[in-house]
C-alpha positions in Angstrom: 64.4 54.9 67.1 67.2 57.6 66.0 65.7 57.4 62.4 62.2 58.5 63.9 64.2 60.9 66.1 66.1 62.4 63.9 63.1 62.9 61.8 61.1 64.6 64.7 64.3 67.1 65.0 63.2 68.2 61.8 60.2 69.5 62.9 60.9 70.4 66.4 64.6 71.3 66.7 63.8 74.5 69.0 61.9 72.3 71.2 63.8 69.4 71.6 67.2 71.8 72.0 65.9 73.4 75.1 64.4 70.4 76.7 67.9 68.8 76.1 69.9 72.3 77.5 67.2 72.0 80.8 67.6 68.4 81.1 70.8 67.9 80.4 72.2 71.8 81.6 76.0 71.8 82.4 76.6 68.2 80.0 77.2 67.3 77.0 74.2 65.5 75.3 73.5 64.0 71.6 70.9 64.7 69.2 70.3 61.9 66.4 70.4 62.7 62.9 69.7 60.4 59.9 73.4 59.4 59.3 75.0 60.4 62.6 75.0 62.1 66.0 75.2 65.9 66.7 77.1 66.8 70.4 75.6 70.1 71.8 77.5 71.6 74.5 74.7 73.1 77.1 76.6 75.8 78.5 78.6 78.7 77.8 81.9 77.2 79.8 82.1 74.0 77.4 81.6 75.9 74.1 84.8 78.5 75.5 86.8 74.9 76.1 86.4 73.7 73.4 87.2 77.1 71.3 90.1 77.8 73.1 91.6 73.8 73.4 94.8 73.5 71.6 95.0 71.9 68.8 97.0 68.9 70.1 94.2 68.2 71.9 91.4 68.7 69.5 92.9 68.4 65.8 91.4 66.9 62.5 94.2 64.6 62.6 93.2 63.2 66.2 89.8 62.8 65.5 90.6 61.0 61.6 92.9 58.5 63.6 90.3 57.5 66.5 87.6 57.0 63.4 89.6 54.9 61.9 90.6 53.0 64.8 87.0 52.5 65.4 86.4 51.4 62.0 89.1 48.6 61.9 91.4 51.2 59.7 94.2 52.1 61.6 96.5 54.6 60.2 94.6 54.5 56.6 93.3 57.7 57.0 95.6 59.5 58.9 98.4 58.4 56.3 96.6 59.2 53.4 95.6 62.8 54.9 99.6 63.3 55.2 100.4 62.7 51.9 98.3 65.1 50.2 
């Protein structure tokens, strides 16, 4: 399904984004692509949030460690990133 999905997106992004930003108004929702997931924030409030988070919070670093946490890798990336 998110392979034909994502392929429809291609055609009919406009479409599908403002059905998502009706259906899904004031929440986060996900839009498939061919390799991953795309997170749209629906309203002005969460894209402000998320600009002004600190960057304890929302840092490169964070999000490298919970991939590779996910991915059985713990620390791999996030030491490797350090070291260069």
């Amino acid at each position: 399904m998110t392979y034909f999905s994502s392929l429809r997106f291609l055609k009919e992004a406009d479409a599908i984004l403002r059905t998502g930003i009706t259906k899904y108004h004031g929440r986060l929702y996900k839009i498939p692509q061919m390799n991953q997931w795309v997170t749209v924030a629906s309203t002005h409030d969460f894209i402000e949030n998320i600009r002004t988070a600190p960057e304890h919070l929302l840092s490169m670093e964070a999000a490298e460690y919970d991939m590779s946490s996910y991915q059985g890798f713990p620390r791999l990336v996030l030491s490797l990133y350090r070291h260069y």
